[in-house]
One Martini backbone bead per residue (centre of mass of N, CA, C, O) as a GRO file, in nm:
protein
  269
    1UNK     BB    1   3.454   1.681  -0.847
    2UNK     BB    2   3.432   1.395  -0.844
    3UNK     BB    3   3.418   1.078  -0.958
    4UNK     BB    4   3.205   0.832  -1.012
    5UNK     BB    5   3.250   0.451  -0.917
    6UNK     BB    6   3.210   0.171  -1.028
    7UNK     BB    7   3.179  -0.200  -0.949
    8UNK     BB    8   3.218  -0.515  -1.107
    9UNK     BB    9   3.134  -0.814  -0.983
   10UNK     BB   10   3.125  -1.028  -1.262
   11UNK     BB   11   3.053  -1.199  -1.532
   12UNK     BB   12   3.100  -1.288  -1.837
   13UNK     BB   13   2.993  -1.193  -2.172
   14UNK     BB   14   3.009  -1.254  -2.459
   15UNK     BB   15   2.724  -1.135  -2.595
   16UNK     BB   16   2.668  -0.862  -2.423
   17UNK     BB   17   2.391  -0.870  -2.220
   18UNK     BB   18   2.533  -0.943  -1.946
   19UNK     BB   19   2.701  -0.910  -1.675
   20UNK     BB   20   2.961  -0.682  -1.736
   21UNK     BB   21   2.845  -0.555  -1.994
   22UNK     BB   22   2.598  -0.464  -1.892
   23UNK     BB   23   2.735  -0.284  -1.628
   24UNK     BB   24   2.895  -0.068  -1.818
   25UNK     BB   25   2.708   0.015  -1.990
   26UNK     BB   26   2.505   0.130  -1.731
   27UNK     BB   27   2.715   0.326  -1.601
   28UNK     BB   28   2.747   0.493  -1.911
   29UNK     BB   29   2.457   0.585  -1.884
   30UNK     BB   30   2.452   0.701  -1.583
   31UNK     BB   31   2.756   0.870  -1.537
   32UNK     BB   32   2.952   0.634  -1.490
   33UNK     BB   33   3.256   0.503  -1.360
   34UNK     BB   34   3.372   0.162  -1.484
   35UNK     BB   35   3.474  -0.137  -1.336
   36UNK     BB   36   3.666  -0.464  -1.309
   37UNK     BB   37   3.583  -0.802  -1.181
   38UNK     BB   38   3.635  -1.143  -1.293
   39UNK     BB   39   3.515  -1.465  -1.201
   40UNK     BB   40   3.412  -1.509  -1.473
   41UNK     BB   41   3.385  -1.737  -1.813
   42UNK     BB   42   3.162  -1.715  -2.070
   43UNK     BB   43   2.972  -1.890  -2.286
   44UNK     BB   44   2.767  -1.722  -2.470
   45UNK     BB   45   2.455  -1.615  -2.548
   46UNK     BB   46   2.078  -1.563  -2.659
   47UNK     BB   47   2.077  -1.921  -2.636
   48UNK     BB   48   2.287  -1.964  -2.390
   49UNK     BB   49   2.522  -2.170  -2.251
   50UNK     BB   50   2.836  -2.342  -2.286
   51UNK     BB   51   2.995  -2.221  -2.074
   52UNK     BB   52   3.236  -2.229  -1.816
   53UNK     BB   53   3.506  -2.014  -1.644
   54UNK     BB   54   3.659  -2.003  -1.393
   55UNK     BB   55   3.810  -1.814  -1.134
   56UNK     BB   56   4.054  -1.774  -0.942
   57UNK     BB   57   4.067  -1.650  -0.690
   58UNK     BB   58   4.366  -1.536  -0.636
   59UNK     BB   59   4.272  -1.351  -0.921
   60UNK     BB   60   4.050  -1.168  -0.787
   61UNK     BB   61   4.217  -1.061  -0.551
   62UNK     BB   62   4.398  -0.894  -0.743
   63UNK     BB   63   4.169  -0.742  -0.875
   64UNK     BB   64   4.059  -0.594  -0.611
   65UNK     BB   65   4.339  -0.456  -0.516
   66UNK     BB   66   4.385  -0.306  -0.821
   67UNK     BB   67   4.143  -0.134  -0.752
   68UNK     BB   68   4.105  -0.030  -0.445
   69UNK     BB   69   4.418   0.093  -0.427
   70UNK     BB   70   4.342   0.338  -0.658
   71UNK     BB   71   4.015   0.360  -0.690
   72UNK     BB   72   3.725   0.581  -0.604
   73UNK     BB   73   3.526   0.381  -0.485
   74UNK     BB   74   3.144   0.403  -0.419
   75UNK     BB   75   3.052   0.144  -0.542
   76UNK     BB   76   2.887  -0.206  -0.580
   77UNK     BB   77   2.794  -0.469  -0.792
   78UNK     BB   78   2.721  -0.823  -0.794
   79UNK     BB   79   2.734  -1.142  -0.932
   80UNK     BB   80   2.857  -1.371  -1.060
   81UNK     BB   81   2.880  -1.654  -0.824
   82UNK     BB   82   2.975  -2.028  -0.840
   83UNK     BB   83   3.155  -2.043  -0.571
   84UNK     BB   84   3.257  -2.056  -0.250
   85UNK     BB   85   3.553  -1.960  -0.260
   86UNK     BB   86   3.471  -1.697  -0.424
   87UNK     BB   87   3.273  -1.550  -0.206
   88UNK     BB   88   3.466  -1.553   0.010
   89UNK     BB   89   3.666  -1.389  -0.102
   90UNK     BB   90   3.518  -1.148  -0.179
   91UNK     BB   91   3.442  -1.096   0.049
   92UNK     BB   92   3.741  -1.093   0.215
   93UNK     BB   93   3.806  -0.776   0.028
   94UNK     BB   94   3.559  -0.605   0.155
   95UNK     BB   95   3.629  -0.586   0.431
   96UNK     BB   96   3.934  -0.493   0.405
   97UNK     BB   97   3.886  -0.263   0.126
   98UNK     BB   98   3.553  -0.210   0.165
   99UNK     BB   99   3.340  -0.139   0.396
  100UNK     BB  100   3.187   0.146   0.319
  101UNK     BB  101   3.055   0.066   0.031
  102UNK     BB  102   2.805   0.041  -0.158
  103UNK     BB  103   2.627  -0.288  -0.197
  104UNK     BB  104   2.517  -0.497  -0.479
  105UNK     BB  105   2.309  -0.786  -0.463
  106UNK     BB  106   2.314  -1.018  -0.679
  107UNK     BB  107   2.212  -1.357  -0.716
  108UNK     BB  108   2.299  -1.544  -0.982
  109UNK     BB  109   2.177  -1.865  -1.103
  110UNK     BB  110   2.019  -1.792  -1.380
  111UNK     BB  111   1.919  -1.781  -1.692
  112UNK     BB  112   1.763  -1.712  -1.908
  113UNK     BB  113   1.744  -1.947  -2.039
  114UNK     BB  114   1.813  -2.156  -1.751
  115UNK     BB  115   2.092  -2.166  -1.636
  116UNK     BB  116   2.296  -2.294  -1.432
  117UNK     BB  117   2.566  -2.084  -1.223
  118UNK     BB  118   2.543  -2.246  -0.941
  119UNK     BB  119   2.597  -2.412  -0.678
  120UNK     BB  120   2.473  -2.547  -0.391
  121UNK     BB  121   2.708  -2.502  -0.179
  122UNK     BB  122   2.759  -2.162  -0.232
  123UNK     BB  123   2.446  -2.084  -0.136
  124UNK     BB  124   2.553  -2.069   0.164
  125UNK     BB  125   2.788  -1.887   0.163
  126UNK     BB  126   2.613  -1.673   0.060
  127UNK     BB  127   2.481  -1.644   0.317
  128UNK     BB  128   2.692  -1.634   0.559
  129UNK     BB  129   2.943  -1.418   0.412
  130UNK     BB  130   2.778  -1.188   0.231
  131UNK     BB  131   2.460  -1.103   0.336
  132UNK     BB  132   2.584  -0.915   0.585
  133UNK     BB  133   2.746  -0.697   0.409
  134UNK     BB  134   2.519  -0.590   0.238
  135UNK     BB  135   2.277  -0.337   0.124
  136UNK     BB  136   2.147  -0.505  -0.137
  137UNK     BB  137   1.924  -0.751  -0.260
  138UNK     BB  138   1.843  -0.892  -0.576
  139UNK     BB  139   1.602  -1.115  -0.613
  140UNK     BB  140   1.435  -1.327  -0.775
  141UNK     BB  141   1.211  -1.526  -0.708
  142UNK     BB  142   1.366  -1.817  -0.727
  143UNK     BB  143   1.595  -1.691  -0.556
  144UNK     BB  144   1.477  -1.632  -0.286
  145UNK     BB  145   1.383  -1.880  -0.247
  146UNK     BB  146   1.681  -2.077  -0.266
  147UNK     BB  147   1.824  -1.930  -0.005
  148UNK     BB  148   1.586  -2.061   0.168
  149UNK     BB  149   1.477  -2.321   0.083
  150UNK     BB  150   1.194  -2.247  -0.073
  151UNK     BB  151   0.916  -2.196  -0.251
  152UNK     BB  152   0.771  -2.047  -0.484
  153UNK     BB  153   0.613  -1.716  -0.481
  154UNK     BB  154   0.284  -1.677  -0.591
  155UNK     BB  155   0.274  -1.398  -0.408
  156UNK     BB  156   0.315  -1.071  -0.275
  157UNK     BB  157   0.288  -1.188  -0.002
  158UNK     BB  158   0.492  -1.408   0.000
  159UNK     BB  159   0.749  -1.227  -0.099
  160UNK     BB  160   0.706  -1.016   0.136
  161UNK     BB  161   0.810  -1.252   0.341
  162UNK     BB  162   1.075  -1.306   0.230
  163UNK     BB  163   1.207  -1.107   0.237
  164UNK     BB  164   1.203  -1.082   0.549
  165UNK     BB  165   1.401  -1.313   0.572
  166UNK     BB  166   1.636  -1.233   0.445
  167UNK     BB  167   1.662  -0.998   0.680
  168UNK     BB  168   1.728  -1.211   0.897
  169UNK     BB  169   2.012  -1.281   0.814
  170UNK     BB  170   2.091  -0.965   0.718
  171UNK     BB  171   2.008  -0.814   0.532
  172UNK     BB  172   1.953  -0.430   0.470
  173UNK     BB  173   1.807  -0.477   0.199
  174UNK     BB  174   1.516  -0.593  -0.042
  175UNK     BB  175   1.469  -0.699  -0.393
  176UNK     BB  176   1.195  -0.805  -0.474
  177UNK     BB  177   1.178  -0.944  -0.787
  178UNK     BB  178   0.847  -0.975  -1.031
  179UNK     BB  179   0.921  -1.089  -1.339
  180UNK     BB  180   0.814  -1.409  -1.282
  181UNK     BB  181   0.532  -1.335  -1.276
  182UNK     BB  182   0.183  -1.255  -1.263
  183UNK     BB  183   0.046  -1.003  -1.482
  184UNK     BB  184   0.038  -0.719  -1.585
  185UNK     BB  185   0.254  -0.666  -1.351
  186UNK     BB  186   0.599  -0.600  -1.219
  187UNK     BB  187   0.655  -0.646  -0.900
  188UNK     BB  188   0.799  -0.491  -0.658
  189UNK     BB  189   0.973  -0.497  -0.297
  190UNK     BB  190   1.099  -0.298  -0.065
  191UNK     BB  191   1.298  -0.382   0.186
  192UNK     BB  192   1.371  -0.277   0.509
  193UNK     BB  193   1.502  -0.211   0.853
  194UNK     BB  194   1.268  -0.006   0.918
  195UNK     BB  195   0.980  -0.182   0.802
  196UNK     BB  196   0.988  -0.013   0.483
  197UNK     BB  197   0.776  -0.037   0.245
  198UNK     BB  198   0.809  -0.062  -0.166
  199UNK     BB  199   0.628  -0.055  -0.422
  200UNK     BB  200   0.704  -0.162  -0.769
  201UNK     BB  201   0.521  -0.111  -1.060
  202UNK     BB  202   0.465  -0.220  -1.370
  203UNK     BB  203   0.441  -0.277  -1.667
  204UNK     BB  204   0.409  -0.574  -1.885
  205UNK     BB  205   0.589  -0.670  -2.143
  206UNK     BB  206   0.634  -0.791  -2.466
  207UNK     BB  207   0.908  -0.954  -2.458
  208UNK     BB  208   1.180  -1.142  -2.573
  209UNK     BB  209   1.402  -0.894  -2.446
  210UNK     BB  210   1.546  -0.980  -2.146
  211UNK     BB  211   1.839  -0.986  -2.126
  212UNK     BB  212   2.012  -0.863  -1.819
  213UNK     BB  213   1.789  -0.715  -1.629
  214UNK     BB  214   1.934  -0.782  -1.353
  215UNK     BB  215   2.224  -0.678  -1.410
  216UNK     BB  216   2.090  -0.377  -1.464
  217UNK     BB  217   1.909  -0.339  -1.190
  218UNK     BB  218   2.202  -0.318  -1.021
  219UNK     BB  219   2.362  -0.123  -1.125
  220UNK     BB  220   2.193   0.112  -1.127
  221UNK     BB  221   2.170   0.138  -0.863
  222UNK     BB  222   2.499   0.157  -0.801
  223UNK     BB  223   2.505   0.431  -0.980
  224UNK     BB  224   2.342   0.611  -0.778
  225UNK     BB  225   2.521   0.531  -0.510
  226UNK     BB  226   2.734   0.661  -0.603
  227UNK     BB  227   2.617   0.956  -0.645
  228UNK     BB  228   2.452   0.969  -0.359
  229UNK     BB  229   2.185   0.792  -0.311
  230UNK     BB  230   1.944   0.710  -0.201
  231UNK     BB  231   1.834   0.393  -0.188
  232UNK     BB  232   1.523   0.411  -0.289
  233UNK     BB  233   1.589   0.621  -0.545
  234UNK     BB  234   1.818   0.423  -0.691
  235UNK     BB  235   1.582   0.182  -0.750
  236UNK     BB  236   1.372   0.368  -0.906
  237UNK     BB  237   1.530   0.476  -1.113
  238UNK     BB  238   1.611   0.206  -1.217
  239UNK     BB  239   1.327   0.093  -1.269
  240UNK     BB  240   1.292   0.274  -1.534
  241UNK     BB  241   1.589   0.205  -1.684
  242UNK     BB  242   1.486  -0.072  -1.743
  243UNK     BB  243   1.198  -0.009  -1.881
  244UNK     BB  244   1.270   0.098  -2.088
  245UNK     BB  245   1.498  -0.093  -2.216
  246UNK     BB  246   1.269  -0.283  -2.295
  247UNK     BB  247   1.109  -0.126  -2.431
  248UNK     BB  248   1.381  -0.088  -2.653
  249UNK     BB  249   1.476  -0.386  -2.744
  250UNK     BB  250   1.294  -0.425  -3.036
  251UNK     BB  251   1.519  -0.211  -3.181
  252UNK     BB  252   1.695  -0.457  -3.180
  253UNK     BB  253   1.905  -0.719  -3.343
  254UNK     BB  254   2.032  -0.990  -3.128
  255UNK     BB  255   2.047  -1.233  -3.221
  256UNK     BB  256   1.812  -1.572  -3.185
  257UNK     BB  257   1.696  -1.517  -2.901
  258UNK     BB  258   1.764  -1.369  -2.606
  259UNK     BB  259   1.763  -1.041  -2.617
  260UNK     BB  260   1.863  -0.740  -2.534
  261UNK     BB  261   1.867  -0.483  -2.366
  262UNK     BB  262   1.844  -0.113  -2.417
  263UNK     BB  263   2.095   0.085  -2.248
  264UNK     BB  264   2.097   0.296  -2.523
  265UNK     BB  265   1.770   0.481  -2.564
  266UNK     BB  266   1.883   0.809  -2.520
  267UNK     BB  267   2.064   0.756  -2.763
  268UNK     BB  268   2.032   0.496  -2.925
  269UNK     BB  269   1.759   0.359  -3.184
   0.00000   0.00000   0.00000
């Protein structure tokens, strides 16, 4: 048997507890080999954003050339691109160099401080060149609206129409995720392009140690298709490995400000 490998496209996080560092944490916590191409440098903790230093494009797509022409990638999964030229890179060296394999696509915007990842320019590019490569984009409300251009959905039926919606651009299929919303639970929706709908809810945890949620729930689901599950199955499981991660965030003590879900709660702590 082959060993399953994803790679995270995305953002380091100084703090380690969002971007590629999330991302890694969750391949090997999932038994998945993690690769990585860093597209940006911040400067980050838990209590905000302190700088941003991009990567140029062209050594984006050196790093993208010497992952994908030597292991034999399963699964991709896309985080922060903050600049247009460099999601137009990403793009065209997916599509020349892995046509093939299940990507997932978070479309990183603002970080849980409040902080915003991505330039107004970029969000048309990734609408244009990425948008209808990928196999499953996992937005939460404000990025949702952000990508449409409209206002952020208030209802679960607001948020299942923007899905469609998303739909209509390229998606192969959409994680609209409710974690931003109102209510006891956390109502996610998978829509697909076979017209299936999928509610997907927990309980609402109480913890403000949410940092890195959105970047652990698509790598989760990438290290499921890296493994070959189908895509339903593999965001089922990953929403599960996120709601448990978060339920033990409370047991790390990491930062002053909003601190890490619990990547290993199954190993330790």
């Amino acid at each position: 048997m082959s060993t399953p490998i994803a790679v995270t496209i995305a953002g380091s996080d100084s703090g380690g507890g969002a971007g590629i560092q999330a991302d890694l944490k969750t391949f090997s916590a999932l038994g998945t080999y993690g690769a990585s191409v860093v597209t940006a440098l911040t400067a980050q903790n838990t209590r905000g954003v302190q700088g941003i230093h991009d990567v140029p494009p062209a050594f984006i797509a050196a790093q993208m050339e010497s992952v994908f022409t030597d292991l034999a990638v399963t699964a991709a999964k896309i985080g922060m691109l903050s600049q247009g030229d460099v999601i137009a890179t990403v793009a065209e060296c997916l599509a020349r160099l892995a046509p093939r394999i299940p990507v997932v696509l978070d479309p990183v915007m603002v970080a849980t401080s409040g902080d915003r990842l991505i330039s107004d320019a970029a969000i048309d590019t990734l609408r244009r060149s990425l948008l209808p490569q990928v196999d499953l984009i996992t937005p939460n409300l404000p990025e949702a609206a952000a990508i449409l251009g409209e206002t952020v959905a208030e209802s679960e039926n607001a948020a299942v129409a923007q899905g469609r919606r998303l739909l209509d651009l390229g998606a192969r299929a959409v994680l609209v995720k409710g974690g931003h919303g109102a209510g006891s639970e956390s109502v996610d929706h998978l829509l697909m392009r076979d017209g299936t709908l999928r509610r997907l809810a927990t309980p609402r945890l109480p913890t403000a140690n949410t940092h890195g949620t959105g970047c652990t729930l698509s790598a989760a689901i990438a290290a499921g298709l890296a493994h070959g599950l189908p895509l339903p199955e593999a965001v089922s499981r990953a929403k599960a490995y996120v709601t448990s991660a978060i339920a033990a965030a409370d047991t790390l003590r990491i930062g002053r400000g909003h601190g890490p879900v619990h990547h290993f709660h199954a190993l330790w702590g």
